[in-house]
VOPAGU-2260 file (C-alpha; in pm, 1 decimal, decimal comma):
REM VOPAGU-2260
SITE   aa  ch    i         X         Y         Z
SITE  UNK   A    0   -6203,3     145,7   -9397,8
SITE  UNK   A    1   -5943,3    -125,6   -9580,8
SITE  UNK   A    2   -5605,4    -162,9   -9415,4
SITE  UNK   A    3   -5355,2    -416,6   -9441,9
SITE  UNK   A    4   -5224,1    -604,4   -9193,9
SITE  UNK   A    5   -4949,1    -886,8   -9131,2
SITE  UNK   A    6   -5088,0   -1229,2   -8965,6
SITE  UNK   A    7   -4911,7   -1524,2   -8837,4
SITE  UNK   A    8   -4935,5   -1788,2   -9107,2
SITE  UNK   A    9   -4760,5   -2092,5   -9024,5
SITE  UNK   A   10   -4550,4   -2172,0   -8698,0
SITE  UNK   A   11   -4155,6   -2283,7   -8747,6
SITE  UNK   A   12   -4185,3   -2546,5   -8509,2
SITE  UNK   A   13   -4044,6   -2580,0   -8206,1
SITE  UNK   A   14   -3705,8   -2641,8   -8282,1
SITE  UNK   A   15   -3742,7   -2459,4   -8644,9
SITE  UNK   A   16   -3561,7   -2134,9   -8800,1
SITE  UNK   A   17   -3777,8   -1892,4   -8852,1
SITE  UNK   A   18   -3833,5   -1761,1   -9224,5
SITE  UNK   A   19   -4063,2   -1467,9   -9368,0
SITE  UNK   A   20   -4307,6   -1729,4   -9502,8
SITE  UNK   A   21   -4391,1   -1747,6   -9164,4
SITE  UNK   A   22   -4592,0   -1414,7   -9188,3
SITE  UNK   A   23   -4848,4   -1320,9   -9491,3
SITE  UNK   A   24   -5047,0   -1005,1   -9590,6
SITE  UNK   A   25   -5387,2    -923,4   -9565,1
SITE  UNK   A   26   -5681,5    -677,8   -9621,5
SITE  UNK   A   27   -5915,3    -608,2   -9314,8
SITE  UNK   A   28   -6235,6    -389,8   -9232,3
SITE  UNK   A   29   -6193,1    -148,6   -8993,3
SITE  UNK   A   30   -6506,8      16,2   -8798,0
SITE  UNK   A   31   -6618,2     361,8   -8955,7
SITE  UNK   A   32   -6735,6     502,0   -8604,8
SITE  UNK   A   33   -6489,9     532,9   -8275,2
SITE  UNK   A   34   -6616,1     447,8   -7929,5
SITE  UNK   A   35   -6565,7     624,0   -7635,6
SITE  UNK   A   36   -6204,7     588,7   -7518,2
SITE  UNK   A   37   -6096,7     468,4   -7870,2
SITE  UNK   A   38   -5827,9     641,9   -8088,1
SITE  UNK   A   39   -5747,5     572,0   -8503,6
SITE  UNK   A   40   -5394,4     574,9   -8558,1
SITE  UNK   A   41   -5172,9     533,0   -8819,6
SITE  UNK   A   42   -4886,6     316,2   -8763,9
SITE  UNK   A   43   -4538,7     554,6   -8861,0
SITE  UNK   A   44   -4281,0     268,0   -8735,9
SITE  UNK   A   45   -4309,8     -88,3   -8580,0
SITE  UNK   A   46   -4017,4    -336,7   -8423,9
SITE  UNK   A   47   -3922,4    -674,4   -8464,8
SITE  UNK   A   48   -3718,6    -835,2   -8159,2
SITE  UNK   A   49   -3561,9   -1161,5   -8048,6
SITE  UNK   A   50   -3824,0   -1241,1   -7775,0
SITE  UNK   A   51   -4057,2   -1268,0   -8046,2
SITE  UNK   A   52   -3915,3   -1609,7   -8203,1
SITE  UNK   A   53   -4095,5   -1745,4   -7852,9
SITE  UNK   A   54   -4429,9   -1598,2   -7993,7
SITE  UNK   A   55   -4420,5   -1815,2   -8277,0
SITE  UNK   A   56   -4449,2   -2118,8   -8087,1
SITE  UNK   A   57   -4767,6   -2277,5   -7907,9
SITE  UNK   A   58   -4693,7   -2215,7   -7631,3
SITE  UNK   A   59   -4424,7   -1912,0   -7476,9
SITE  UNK   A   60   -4341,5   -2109,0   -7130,7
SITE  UNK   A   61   -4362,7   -1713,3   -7020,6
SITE  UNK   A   62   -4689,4   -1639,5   -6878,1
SITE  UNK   A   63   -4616,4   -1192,4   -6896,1
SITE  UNK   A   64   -4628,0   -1304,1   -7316,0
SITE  UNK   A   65   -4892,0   -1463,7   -7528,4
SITE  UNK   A   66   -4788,6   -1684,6   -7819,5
SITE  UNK   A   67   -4900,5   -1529,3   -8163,0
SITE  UNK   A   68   -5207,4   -1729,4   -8309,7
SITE  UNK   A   69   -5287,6   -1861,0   -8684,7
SITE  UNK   A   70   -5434,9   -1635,0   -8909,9
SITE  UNK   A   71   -5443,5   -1392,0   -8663,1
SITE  UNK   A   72   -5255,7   -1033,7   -8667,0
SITE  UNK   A   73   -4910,1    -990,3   -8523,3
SITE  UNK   A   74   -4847,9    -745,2   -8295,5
SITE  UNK   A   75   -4511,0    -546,0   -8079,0
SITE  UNK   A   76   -4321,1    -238,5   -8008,2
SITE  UNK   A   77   -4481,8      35,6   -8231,9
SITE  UNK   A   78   -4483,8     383,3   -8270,8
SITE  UNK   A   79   -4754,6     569,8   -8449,6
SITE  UNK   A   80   -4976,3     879,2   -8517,9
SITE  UNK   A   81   -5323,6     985,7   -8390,7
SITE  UNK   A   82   -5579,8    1069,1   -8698,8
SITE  UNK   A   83   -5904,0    1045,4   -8442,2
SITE  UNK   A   84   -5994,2    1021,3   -8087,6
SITE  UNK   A   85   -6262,7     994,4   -7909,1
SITE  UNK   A   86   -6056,5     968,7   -7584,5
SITE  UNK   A   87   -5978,7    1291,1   -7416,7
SITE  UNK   A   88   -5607,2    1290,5   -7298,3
SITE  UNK   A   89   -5521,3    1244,7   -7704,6
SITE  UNK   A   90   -5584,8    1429,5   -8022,4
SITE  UNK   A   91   -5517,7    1463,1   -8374,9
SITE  UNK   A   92   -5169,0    1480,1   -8448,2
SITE  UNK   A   93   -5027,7    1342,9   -8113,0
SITE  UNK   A   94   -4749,7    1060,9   -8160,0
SITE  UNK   A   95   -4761,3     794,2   -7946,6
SITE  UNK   A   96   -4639,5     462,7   -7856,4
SITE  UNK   A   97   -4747,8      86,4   -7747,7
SITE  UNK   A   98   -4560,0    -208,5   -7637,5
SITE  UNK   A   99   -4858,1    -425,7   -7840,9
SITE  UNK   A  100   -4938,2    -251,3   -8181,4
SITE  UNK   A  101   -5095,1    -424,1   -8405,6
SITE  UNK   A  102   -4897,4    -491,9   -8757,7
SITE  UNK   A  103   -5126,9    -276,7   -8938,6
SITE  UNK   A  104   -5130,4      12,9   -9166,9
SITE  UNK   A  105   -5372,2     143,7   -8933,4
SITE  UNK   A  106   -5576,7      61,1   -8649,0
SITE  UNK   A  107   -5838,4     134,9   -8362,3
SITE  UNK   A  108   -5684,5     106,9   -8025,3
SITE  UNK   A  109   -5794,9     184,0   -7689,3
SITE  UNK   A  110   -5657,8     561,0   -7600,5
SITE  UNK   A  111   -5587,3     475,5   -7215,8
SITE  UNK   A  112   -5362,4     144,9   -7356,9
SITE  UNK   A  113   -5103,0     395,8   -7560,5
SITE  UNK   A  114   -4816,8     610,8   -7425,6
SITE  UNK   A  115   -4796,6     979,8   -7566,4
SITE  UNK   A  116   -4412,8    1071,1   -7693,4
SITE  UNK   A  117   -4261,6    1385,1   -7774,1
SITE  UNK   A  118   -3998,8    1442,5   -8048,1
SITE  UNK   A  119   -3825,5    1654,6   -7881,6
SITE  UNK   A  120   -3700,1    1385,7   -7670,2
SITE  UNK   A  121   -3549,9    1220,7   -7992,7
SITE  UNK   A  122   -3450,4    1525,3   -8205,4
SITE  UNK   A  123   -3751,3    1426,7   -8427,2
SITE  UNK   A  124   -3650,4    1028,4   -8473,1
SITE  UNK   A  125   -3953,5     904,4   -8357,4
SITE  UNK   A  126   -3806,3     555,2   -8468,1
SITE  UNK   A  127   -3600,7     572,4   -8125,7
SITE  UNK   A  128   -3860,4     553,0   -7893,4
SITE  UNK   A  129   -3856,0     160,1   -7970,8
SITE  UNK   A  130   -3541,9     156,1   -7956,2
SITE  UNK   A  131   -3262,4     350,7   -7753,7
SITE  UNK   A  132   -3511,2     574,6   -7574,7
SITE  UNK   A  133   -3766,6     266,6   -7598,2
SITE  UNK   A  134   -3768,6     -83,7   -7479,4
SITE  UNK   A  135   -3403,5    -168,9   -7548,7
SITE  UNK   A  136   -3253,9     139,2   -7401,8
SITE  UNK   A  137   -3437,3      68,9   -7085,3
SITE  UNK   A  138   -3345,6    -278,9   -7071,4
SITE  UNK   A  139   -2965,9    -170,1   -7118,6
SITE  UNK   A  140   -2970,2      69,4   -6902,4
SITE  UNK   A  141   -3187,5     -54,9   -6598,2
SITE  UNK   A  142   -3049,0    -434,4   -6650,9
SITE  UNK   A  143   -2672,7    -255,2   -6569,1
SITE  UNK   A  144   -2737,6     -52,6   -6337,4
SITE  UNK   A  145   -2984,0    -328,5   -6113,7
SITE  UNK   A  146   -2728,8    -639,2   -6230,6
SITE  UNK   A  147   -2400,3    -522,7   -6304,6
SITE  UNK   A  148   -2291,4    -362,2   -5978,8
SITE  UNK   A  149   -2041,7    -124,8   -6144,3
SITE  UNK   A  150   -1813,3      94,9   -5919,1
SITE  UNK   A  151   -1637,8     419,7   -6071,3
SITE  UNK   A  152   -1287,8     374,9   -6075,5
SITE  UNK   A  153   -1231,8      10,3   -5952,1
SITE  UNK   A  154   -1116,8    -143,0   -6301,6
SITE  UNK   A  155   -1387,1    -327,0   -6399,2
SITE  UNK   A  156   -1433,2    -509,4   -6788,5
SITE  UNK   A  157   -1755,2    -559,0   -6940,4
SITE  UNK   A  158   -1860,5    -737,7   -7195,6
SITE  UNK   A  159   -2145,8    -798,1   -7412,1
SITE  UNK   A  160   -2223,0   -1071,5   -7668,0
SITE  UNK   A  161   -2487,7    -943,2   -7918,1
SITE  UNK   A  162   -2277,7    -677,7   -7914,2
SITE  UNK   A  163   -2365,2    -484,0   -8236,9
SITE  UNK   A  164   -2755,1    -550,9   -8173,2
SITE  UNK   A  165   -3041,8    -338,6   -8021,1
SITE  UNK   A  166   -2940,6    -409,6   -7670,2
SITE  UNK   A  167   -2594,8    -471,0   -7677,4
SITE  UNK   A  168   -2502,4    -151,1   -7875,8
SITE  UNK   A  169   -2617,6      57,7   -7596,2
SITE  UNK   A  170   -2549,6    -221,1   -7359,8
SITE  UNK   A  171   -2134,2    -128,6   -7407,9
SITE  UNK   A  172   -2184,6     237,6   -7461,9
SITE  UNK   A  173   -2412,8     236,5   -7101,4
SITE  UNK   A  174   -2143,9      13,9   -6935,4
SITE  UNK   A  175   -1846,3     277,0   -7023,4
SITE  UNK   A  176   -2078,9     590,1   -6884,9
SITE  UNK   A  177   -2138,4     387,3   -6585,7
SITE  UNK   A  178   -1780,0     362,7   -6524,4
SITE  UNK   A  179   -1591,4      34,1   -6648,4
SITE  UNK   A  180   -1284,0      88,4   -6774,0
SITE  UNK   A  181   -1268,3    -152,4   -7043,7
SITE  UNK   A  182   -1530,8    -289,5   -7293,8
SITE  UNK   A  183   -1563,6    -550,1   -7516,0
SITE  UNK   A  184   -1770,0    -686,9   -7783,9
SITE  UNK   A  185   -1850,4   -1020,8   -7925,4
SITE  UNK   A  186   -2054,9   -1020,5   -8277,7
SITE  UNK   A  187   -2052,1   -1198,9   -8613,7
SITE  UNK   A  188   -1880,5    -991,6   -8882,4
SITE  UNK   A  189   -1604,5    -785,4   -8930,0
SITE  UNK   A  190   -1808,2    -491,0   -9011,5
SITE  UNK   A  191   -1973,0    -534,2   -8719,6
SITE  UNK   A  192   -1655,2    -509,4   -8470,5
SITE  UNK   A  193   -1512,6    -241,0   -8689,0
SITE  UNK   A  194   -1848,0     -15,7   -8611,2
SITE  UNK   A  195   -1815,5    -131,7   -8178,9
SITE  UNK   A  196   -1480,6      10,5   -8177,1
SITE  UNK   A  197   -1453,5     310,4   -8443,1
SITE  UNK   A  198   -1810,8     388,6   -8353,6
SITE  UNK   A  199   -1957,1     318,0   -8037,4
SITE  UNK   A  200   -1613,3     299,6   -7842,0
SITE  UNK   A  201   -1533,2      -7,6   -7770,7
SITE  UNK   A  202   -1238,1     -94,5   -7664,0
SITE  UNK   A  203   -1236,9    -424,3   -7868,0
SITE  UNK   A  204   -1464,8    -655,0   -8060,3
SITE  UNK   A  205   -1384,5   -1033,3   -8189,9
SITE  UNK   A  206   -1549,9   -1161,2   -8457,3
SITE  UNK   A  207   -1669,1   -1522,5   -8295,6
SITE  UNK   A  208   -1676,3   -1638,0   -8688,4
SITE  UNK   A  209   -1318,2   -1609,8   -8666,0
SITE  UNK   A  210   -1054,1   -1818,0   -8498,6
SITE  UNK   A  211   -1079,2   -1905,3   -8107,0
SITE  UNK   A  212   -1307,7   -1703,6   -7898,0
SITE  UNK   A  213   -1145,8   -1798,6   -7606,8
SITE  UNK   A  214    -834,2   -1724,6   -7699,8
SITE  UNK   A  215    -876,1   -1394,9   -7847,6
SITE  UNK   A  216   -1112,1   -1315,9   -7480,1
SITE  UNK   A  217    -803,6   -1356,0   -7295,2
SITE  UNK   A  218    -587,6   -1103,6   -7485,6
SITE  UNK   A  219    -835,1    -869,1   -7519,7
SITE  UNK   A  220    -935,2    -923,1   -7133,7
SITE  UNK   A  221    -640,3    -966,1   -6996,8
SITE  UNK   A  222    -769,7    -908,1   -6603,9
SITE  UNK   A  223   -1038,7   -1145,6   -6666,5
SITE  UNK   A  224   -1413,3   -1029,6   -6714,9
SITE  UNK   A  225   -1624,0    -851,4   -6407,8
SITE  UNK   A  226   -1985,4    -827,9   -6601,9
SITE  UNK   A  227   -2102,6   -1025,4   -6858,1
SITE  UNK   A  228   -2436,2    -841,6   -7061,1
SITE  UNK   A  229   -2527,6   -1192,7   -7201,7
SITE  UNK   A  230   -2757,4   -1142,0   -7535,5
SITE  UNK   A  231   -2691,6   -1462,8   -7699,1
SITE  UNK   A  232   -2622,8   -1801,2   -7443,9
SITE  UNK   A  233   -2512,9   -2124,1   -7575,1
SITE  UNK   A  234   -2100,4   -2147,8   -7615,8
SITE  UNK   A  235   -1990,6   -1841,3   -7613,3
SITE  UNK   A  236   -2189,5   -1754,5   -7280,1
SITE  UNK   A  237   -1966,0   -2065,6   -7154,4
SITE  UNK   A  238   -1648,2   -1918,7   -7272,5
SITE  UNK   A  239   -1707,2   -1575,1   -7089,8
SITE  UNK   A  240   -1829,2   -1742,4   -6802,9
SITE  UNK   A  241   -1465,7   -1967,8   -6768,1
SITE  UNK   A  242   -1295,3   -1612,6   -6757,4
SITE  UNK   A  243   -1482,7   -1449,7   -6529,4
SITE  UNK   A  244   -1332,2   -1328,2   -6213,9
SITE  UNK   A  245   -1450,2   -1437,0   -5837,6
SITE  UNK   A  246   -1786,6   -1173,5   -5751,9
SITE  UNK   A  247   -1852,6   -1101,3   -6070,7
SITE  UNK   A  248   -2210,2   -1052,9   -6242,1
SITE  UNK   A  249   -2355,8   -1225,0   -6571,8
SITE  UNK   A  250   -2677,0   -1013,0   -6674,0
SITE  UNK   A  251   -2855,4   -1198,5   -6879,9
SITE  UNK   A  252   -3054,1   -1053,2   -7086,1
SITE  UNK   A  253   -3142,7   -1241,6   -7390,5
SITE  UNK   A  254   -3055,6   -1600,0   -7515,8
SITE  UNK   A  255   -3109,9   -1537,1   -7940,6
SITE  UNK   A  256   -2887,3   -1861,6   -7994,3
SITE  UNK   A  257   -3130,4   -2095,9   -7829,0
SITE  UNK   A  258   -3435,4   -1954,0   -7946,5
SITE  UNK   A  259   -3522,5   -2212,7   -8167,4
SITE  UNK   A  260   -3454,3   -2469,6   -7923,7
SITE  UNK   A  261   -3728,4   -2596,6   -7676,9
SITE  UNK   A  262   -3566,2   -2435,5   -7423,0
SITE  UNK   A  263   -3606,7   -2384,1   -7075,4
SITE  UNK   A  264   -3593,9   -2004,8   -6896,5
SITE  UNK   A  265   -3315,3   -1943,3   -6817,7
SITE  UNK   A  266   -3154,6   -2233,2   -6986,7
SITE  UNK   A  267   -2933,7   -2435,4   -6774,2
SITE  UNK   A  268   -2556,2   -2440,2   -6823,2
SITE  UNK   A  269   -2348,7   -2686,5   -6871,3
SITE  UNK   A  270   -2240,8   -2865,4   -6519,9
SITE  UNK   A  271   -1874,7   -2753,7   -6526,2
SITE  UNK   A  272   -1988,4   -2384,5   -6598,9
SITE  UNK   A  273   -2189,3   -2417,8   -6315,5
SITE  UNK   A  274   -1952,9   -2514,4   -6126,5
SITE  UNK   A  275   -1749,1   -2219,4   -6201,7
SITE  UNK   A  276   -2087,1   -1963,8   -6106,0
SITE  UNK   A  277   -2085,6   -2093,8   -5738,3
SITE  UNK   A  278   -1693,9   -2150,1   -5662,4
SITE  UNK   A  279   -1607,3   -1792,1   -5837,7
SITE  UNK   A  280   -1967,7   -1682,5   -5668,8
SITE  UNK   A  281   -2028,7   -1525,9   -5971,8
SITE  UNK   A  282   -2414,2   -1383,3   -5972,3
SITE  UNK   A  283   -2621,2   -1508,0   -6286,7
SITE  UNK   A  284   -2968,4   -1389,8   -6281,0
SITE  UNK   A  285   -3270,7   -1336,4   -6554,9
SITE  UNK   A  286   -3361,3    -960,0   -6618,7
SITE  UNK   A  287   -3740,8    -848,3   -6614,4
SITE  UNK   A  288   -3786,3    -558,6   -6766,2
SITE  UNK   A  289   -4161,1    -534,7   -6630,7
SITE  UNK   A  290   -4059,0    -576,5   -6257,7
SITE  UNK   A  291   -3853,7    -193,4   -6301,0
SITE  UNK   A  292   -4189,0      -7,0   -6439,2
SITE  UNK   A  293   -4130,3     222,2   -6119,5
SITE  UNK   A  294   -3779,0     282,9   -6326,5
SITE  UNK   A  295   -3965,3     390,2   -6662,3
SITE  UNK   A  296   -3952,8     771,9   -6650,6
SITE  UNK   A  297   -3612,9     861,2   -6500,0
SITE  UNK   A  298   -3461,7     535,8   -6728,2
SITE  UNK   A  299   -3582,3     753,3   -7051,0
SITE  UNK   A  300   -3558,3    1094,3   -6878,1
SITE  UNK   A  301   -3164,2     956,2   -6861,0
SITE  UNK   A  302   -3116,9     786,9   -7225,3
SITE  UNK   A  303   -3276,4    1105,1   -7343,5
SITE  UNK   A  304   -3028,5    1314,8   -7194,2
SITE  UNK   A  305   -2689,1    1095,8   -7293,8
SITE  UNK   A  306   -2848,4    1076,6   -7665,9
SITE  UNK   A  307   -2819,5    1481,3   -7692,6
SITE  UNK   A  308   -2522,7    1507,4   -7530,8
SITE  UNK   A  309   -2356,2    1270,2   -7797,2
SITE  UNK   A  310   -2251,3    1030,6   -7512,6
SITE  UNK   A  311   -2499,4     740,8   -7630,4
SITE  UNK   A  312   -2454,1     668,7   -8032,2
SITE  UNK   A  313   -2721,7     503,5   -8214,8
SITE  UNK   A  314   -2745,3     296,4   -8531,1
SITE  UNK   A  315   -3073,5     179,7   -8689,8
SITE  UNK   A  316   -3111,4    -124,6   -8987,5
SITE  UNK   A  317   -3477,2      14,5   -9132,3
SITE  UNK   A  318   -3654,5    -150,7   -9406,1
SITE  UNK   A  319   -3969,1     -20,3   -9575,9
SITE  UNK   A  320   -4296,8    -139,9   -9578,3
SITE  UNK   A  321   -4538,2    -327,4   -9403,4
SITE  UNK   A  322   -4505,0    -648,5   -9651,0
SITE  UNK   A  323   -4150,6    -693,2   -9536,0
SITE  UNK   A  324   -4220,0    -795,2   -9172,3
SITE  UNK   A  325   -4147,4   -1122,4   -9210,7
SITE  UNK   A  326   -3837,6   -1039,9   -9419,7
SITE  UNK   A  327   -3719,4    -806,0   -9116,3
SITE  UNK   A  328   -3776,2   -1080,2   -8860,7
SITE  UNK   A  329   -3592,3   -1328,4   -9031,6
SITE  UNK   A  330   -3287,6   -1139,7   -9144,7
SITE  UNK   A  331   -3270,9    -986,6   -8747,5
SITE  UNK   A  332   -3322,4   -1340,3   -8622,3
SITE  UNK   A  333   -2995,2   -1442,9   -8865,8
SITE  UNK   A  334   -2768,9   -1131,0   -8746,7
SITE  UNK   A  335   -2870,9    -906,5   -9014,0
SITE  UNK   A  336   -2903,4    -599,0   -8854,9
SITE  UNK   A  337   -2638,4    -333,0   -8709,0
SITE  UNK   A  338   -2834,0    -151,4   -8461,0
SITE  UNK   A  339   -3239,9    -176,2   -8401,1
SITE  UNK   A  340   -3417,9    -318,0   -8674,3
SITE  UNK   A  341   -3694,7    -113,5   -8770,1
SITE  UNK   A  342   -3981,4    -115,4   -9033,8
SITE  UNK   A  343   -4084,5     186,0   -9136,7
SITE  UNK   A  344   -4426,7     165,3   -9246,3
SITE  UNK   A  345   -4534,6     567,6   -9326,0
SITE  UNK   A  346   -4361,9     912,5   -9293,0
């Protein structure tokens, strides 16, 4: 059978900004005949996400994530459906879900490798198992509640740079159910504030495009900051950091601003923000998603529940088709997306 696929087919370099060229179509063979324990799916919906600009290089420094490799197919979060099986815990018609699906129209996977999902779960948007009730939710949520050390009713502020992206979306909306009393987003447009706070319920957003971060931090935070859901590093993780308060928590989750730097993980901070962490005692540590897999169930189980309640709003950016992976990764890698950005690659 003829598919098509994406591959990897050039590398940005190092210290180079991604761009769709990176990624080119292809035809492939598939096998006619399933073995044992194998399943055909068709792919419905696949993600692109930040950690992947570190897949593009030669080397990830992470040893949990291989780099990508020339001419060979790419592969994340993806969610499709089962048109064969020869393994016995799936059948026809069963959606399911993998952290490392192929980019491909279709494929042959292994059945005990894939995760059976239930729309139900998702009211039928099977898009937001890789994303709210999927990877990112989980990271939100988990990454808060093992990290941020919230306590109903003592006053804290949160915020979150990245704030209008996969994680920080839910990231703000988790923090408020969890009980901080104030929230605050940092993003890149106007639009993009205007949908944190008449939206998701923020209580404010600042553009960091516009006039002095710092400045506008301090009126909008005017107690200071008690957790810090850190999507982005580089400056503007400095100027939170200078108004944090003594015992307060940085989680930090992603770095998408140093990305296409060489960079180390974490990335050090400058010396007089580091300074600041161990006089204020403020706790800065890297989240693993991976080392909370004993969190998994009740983690969905809870994003599940807050998502059909209302309580947890969610946006998606989707574009069609399989040929515009590369176009997706490099407008989500520039800020382009409100929201998880999905491809959809079938209905």
């Amino acid at each position: 059978m003829r598919v098509h696929r994406v591959v990897l087919n050039s590398r940005p370099g190092t210290h180079g900004v991604p761009v769709a060229e990176n990624f080119r179509m292809e035809e492939a063979n598939l096998p006619d005949k399933l073995n044992k324990g194998q399943v055909k799916v068709r792919t419905l919906y696949l993600s692109v996400d930040p950690y992947m600009r570190i897949r593009l290089n030669e080397e990830t420094g992470v040893d949990a994530m291989k780099p990508w490799q020339l001419s060979e197919v790419a592969d994340g979060g993806g969610v499709g459906v089962i048109e064969e099986s020869q393994y016995e815990n799936l059948a026809k018609g069963d959606f399911v879900t993998y952290f490392n699906w192929p980019w491909q129209t279709k494929a042959i996977l292994e059945g005990n490798t894939l995760e059976k999902v239930d729309p139900r779960v998702v009211d039928g948007h099977l898009s937001y198992f890789l994303g709210a009730i999927g990877m990112p939710g989980l990271t939100s949520l988990i990454a808060i509640k093992e990290q941020g050390h919230i306590t109903v009713g003592s006053n804290q502020t949160m915020v979150v740079s990245g704030a209008a992206g996969a994680c920080g979306s839910l990231a703000g909306q988790i923090g408020r159910l969890e009980g901080c009393s104030r929230v605050v987003g940092i993003c890149g447009t106007d639009e993009k504030c205007s949908f944190l706070v008449s939206e998701l319920g923020f209580d404010a957003a600042i553009n960091y495009k516009k006039g002095n971060v710092a400045e506008q931090l301090r009126k909008v935070c005017p107690s200071g900051v008690d957790v810090y859901f850190d999507n982005v590093g580089g400056d503007i993780t400095d100027t939170v950091i200078r108004q944090m308060n003594r015992n307060s928590h940085v989680i930090l989750c992603g770095q998408i601003s140093q990305y296409n730097n060489d960079m180390l993980h974490p990335p050090p901070l400058p010396p007089e923000v580091e300074s600041i962490l161990k006089k204020r005692n403020i706790t800065r540590e890297r989240f693993l998603l991976f080392a909370y897999t004993d969190k998994f169930e009740s983690g969905i189980a809870q994003l599940s529940q807050w998502f059909k309640e209302g309580k947890l709003k969610v946006r998606e950016t989707v574009i069609d088709g399989l040929e515009n992976m590369g176009v997706a990764f490099q407008s989500m890698m520039t800020g382009g997306n409100i929201g998880k950005q999905i491809v959809r690659v079938s209905e």
